[in-house]
Structure formats: structure tokens, C-alpha cells
C-alpha positions as CSV (number, residue, x, y, z in Angstrom):
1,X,-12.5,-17.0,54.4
2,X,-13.6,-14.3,51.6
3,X,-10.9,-15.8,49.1
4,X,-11.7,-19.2,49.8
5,X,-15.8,-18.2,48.8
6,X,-15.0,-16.3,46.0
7,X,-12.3,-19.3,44.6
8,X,-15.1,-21.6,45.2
9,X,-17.8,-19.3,43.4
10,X,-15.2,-18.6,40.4
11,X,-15.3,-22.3,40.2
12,X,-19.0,-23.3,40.2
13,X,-19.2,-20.3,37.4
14,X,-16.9,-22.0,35.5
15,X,-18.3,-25.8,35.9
16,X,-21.6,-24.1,35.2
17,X,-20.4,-22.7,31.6
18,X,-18.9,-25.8,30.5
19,X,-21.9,-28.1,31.3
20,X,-24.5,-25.5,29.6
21,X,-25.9,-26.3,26.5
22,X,-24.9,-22.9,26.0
23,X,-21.8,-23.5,26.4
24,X,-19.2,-25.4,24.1
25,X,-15.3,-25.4,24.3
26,X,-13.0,-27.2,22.3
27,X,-9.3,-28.0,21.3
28,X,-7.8,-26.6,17.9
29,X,-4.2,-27.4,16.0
30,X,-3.5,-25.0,13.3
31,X,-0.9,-24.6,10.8
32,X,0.0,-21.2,9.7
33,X,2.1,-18.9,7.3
34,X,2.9,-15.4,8.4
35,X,5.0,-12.3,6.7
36,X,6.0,-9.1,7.6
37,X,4.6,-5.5,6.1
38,X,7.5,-2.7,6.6
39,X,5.9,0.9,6.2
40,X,9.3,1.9,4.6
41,X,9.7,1.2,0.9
42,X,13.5,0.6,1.8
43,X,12.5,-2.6,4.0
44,X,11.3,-5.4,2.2
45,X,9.8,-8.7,2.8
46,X,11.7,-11.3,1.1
47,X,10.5,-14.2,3.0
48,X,8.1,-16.0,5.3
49,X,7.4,-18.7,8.1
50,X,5.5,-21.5,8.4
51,X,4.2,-21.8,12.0
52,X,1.5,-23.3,14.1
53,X,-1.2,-22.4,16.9
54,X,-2.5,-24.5,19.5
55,X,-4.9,-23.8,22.1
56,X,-8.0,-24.1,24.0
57,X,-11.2,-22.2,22.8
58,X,-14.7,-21.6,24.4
59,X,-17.9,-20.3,23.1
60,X,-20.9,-18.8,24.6
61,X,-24.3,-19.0,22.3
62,X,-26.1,-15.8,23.5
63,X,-27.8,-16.8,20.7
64,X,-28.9,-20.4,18.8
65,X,-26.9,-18.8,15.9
66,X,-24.6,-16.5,17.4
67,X,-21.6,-16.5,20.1
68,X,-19.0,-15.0,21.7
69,X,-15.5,-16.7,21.4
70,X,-12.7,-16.4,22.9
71,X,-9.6,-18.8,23.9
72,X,-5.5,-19.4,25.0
73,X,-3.3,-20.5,22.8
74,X,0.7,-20.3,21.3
75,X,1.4,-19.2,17.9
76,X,4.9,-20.5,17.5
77,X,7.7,-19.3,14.5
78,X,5.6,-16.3,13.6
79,X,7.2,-13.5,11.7
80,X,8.8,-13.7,8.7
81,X,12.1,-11.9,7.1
82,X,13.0,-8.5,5.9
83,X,15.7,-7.2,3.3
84,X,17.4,-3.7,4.7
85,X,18.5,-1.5,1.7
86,X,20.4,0.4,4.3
87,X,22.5,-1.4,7.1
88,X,22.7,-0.4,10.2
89,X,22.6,-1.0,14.0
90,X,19.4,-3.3,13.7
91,X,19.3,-5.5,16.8
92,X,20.5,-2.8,19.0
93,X,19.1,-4.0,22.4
94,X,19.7,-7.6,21.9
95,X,22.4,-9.9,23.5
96,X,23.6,-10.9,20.9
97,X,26.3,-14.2,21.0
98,X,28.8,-12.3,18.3
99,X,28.9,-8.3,20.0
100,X,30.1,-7.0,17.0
101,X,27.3,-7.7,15.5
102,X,25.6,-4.7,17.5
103,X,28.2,-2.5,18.2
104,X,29.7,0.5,16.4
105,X,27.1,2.7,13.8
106,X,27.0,0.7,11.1
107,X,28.0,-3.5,12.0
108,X,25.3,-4.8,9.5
109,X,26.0,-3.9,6.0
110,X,23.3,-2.5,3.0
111,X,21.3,-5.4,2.0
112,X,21.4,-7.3,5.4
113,X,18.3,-9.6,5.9
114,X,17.1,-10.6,9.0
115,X,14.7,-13.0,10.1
116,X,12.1,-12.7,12.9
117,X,10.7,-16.5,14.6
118,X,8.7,-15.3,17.4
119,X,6.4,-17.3,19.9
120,X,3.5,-15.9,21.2
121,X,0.4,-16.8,23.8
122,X,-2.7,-15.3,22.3
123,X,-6.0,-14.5,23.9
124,X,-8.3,-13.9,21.0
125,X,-12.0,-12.8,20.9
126,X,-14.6,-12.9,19.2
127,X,-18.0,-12.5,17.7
128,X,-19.1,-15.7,16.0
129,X,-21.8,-16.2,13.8
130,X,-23.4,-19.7,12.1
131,X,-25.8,-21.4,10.0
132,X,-28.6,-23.6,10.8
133,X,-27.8,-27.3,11.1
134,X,-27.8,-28.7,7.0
135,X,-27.7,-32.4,7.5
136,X,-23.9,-32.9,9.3
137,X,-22.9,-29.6,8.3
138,X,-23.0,-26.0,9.6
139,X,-21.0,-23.2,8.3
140,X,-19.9,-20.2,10.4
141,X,-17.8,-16.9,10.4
142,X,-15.6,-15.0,13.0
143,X,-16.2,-11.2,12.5
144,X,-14.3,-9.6,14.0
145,X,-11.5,-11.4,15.7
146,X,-9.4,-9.2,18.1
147,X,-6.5,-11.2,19.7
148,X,-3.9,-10.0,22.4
149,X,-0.6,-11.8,22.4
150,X,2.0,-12.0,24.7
151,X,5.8,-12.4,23.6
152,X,7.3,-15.5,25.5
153,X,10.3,-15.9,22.8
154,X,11.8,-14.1,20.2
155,X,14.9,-15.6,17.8
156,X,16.7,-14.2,14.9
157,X,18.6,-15.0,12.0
158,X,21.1,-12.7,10.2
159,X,22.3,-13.3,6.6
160,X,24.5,-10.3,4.2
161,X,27.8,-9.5,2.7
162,X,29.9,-6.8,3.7
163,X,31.8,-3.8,1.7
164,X,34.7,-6.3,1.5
165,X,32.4,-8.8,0.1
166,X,33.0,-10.9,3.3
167,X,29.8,-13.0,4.5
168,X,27.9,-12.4,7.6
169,X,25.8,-15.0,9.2
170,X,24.8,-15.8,12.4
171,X,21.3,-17.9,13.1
172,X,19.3,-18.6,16.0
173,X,20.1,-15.5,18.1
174,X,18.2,-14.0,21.3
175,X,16.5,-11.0,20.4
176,X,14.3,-10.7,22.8
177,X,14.6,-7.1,23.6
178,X,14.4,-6.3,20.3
179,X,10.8,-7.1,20.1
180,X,8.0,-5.6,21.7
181,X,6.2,-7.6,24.8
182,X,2.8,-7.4,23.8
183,X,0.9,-7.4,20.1
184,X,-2.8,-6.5,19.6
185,X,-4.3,-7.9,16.2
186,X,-7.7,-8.1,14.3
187,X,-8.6,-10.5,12.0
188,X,-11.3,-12.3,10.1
189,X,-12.1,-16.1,9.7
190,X,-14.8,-18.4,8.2
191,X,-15.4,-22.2,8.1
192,X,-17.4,-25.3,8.4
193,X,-18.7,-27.7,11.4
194,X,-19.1,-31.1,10.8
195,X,-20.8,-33.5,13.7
196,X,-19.8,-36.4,14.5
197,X,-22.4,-36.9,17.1
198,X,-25.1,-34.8,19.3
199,X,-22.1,-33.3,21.2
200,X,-18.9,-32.9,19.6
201,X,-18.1,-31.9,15.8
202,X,-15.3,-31.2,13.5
203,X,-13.8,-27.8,12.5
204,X,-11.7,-26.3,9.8
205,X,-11.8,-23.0,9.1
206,X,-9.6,-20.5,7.5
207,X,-8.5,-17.3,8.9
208,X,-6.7,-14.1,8.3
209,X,-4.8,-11.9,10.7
210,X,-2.7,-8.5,10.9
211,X,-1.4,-6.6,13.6
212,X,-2.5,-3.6,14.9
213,X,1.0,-2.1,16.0
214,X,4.5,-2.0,15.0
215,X,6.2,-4.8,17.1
216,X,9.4,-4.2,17.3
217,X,10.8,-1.3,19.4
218,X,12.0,1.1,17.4
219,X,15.6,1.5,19.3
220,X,17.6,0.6,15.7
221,X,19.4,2.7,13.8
222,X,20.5,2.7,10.1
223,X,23.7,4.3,8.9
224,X,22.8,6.4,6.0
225,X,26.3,8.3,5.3
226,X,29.6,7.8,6.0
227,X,31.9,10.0,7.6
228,X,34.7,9.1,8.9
229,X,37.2,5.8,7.9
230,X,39.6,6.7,10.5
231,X,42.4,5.9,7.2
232,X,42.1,2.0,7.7
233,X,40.3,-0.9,5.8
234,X,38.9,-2.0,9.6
235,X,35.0,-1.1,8.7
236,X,34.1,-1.5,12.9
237,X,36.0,1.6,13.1
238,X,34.3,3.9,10.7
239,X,32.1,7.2,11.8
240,X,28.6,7.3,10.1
241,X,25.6,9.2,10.4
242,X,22.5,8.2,11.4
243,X,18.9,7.7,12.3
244,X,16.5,5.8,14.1
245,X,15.4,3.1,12.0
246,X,11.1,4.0,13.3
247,X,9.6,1.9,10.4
248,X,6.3,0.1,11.3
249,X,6.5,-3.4,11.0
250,X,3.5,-5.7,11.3
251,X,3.1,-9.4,11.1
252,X,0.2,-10.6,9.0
253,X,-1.3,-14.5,8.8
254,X,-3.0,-16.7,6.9
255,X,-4.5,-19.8,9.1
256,X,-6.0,-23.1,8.5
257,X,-7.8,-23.7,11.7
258,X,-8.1,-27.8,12.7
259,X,-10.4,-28.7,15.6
260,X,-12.6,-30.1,17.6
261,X,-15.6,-28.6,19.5
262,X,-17.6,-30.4,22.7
């Protein structure tokens, strides 16, 4: 009997928000382009992805010109690709479809680049501040915006040449386990309202956003020397030394936000 009260309390809340005049929520469809930033000067970006977001969003006026936002959406093919200067054992944890591509020290060679498409569900928040109403128009800025995101699919491409000068590639691979479940960003956006009548108005809006922390795991290695051939040209046999590959890596974005607000 308590659950079924506090269920039907949640839900008057919640019909209560969304028919304030407080209250406004609205649907958004947002292309994107996102990169990567490598702490290590021997990882380098060398490519991006173009992606998209779509998602709910409220907002609460605490104030005529001020709210709280916040919302649920997928960001889908974010990430971006990175150059390696020094091969390795990058996808360590993965499954990958070839093995050999993760097994031994050293199965990806110098120069490997490898592409991250990652799909996330975000939750951001916000503080939102606008303009007064100047004929249709009203302009507006999201400062800050802190979104969490949860990993829901992770997929990777791999593209080099080996010592032999024979060519690796392999696309569309799982590497899930590879890259970290959760991602905490900020960012900072700004844009323009345009109504279309007393209760529902056009958005666009562009935005910015970086994350906070590394997101992949940090179980890589790279193979720095070699020690061991074994005496044959087979290069899944050889000895190397190495170390964890610990570089943080962060996915930025650029967004042009499309919507509609009630």
C-alpha cells in the first residue's frame, strides 16, 4: 500500500511540473562532431566523427529569466581516432573477432590508428539563463552544463602496416571492455528561441563539451623495446618490453542543438 501512495504521489509531482507555467520540456535532434585529446604527445588525433544526440529535455523557471535544465538523451558515434607512434597491446580486454589482434606484447605495430564510435545515454544538467522576450525572439545561455553518460556501445576500427610492410585492418569490432562504463563532462552552450505561438518555440543553439575523465581503462600496453625474436621472421613470437599505455584520453564536442520547447 506505501509503494502504491508514493508511485501515485511521484506521479501527480510529475503531471504537476509539466502542466506549470513554470514548467516547459521539449524534444531536441542534434548533429554533432567530436575528437579525442591524448595527454601523451606520442598519441595523436588524426581524425574525427560526426554523430548525433537525441533526447527529451525539461526546464524549471525558478526564475522568469532563469532555469534549471536537465534531460535524457543518446549521443551516438562519439569519439573520434587516434595515431599510436608506438604499437602495442591496445585493445587488451576486448573480444576481439581476429585474437591475434590482442594477443602476444606487441600485435599492433608503430603507427597503428584506431578509431573509437561510442554510444552513450546522457543525463545532462544545467543552469540556464535568457533574455527578455524581443518580438519572436529570445536568446539564452547554458552555463554550466554538467552531463553524466552511460556507455551502452562501444565499436572500433583498426588500420596500420606492419614491420613486413603487411596491412592490418579490421573495422567494426566490440570493444566494449575497453572503454570505461561511465563519462562525466562539462560544457557550455548558447542559442536563440524563436515562438511560434504562446506555448511552444523553436531552438538552435550551439554547444561545446569535454570530458572530465580519461575513458578508456587504462589495461593497454605499448611495446617500447624489443627483446627477443626467438631467430624467426614470425613477429607474434617476439619478446618485448613494456608498459602500461595510462595516457588520458578525453572526448571533446562541438553541437548544433535543433528543437523544440512546449
Amino acid at each position: 500500500m506505501k509503494k502504491i501512495v508514493l508511485q501515485a504521489a511521484f506521479f501527480i509531482f510529475l503531471q504537476t511540473l509539466m502542466f506549470s507555467q513554470d514548467f516547459r520540456f521539449g524534444f531536441q535532434v542534434s548533429p554533432n562532431r567530436t575528437w579525442i585529446n591524448s595527454s601523451d604527445n606520442t598519441i595523436n588525433a588524426v581524425g574525427g566523427n560526426t554523430g548525433l544526440k537525441l533526447g527529451v529535455v525539461g526546464e524549471y523557471y525558478f526564475d522568469e529569466r532563469y532555469a534549471i535544465t536537465a534531460g535524457l538523451g543518446f549521443a551516438f558515434n562519439q569519439g573520434g581516432t587516434l595515431k599510436h607512434d608506438t604499437g602495442g597491446n591496445l585493445f587488451s580486454e576486448s573480444d576481439l573477432s581476429n585474437p591475434n589482434l590482442n594477443m602476444g606484447d606487441k600485435p599492433l605495430p608503430d603507427g597503428v590508428e584506431l578509431t573509437y564510435k561510442i554510444q552513450y545515454v546522457e543525463i545532462p544538467v544545467a543552469l540556464k539563463m535568457r533574455t527578455d522576450e524581443m518580438g519572436y525572439f529570445r536568446y539564452f545561455a547554458e552555463i554550466p552544463i554538467f552531463p553524466t553518460a552511460i556507455r551502452t556501445q562501444a565499436r572500433g576500427n583498426i588500420k596500420g602496416v606492419d614491420s613486413q610492410g603487411i596491412s592490418i585492418k579490421s573495422e567494426d569490432l566490440d570493444i566494449n571492455k575497453d572503454v570505461t562504463l561511465f563519462s562525466f563532462s562539462w560544457g557550455i552552450g548558447a542559442g536563440v528561441e524563436y515562438s511560434i505561438s504562446s506555448n511552444t518555440a523553436l531552438v538552435a543553439g550551439l554547444y561545446f563539451q569535454n570530458q572530465l575523465i580519461d575513458f578508456t581503462d587504462n589495461s593497454a600496453t605499448k611495446a617500447t623495446e624489443l627483446l627477443d625474436d626467438m631467430g624467426t621472421d614470425d613477429l607474434s613470437d617476439d619478446m618485448w618490453k613494456t608498459e602500461p599505455e595510462d595516457a588520458s584520453s578525453k572526448i571533446g564536442a562541438i553541437t548544433l542543438r535543433l528543437g523544440v520547447l512546449f
